[in-house]
N, C-alpha and C positions, 0 to 999 in steps of 0.2 A: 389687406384692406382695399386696393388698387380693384384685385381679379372682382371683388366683392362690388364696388361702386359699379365696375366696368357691364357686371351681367344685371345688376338695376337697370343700367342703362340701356341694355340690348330691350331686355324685358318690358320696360317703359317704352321703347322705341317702336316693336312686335306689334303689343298690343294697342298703342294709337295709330299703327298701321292697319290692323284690324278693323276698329272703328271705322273708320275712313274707307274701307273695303265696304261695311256694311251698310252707310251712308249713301255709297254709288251704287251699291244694289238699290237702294231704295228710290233713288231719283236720278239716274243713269249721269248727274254732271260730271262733265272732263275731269273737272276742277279736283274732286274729291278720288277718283282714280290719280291722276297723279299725286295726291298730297299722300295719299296710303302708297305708292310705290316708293315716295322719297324715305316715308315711314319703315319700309319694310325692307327698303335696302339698306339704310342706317342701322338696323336694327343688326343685321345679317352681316356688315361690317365690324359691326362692336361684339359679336360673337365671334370674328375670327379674329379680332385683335386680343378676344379674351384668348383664346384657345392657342395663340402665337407666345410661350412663356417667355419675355422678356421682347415682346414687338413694341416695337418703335412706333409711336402714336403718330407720329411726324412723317413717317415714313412714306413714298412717291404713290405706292397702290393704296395705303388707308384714306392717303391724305385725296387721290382722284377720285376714288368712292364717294367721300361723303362729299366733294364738290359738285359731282353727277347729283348726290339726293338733291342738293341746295340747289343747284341748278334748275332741278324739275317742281320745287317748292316755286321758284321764280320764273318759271312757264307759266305756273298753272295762275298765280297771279296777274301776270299779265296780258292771258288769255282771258280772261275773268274780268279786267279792267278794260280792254280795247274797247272803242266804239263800234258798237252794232253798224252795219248798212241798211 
């Protein structure tokens, strides 16, 4: 049931990275480039955590991966919110 949630979650993850890919084609903002990378790395994480049989979710490389997505989710925020000059 675990491997089962895990690739919902990759799948979920892929494809609101896609979105957000096709969003920034359409209106070239930062904002939406980075939200689809964080999208598409997370995604690409939870495929190797699926494909790792018995990987440690907690583990040092899963766990800096999806810090890096969250990370670039709160770039792209606060690139988004700064004041204009």
């Amino acid at each position: 049931m675990n491997q089962m949630l895990t690739g919902a979650i990759a799948v979920a993850s892929l494809v609101a990275g896609l979105f957000f890919l096709r969003f920034w084609r359409q209106t070239r903002d930062p904002f939406f480039l980075l939200f689809a990378l964080s999208f598409l790395i997370e995604g690409a994480n939870r495929v190797a955590l699926g494909l790792f049989v018995g990987g440690n979710e907690e583990g040092v490389l899963f766990y800096g991966v999806r810090l890096l997505s969250y990370g670039l989710i709160l770039l792209a925020i606060w690139q988004k919110n700064r004041p204009r000059q």
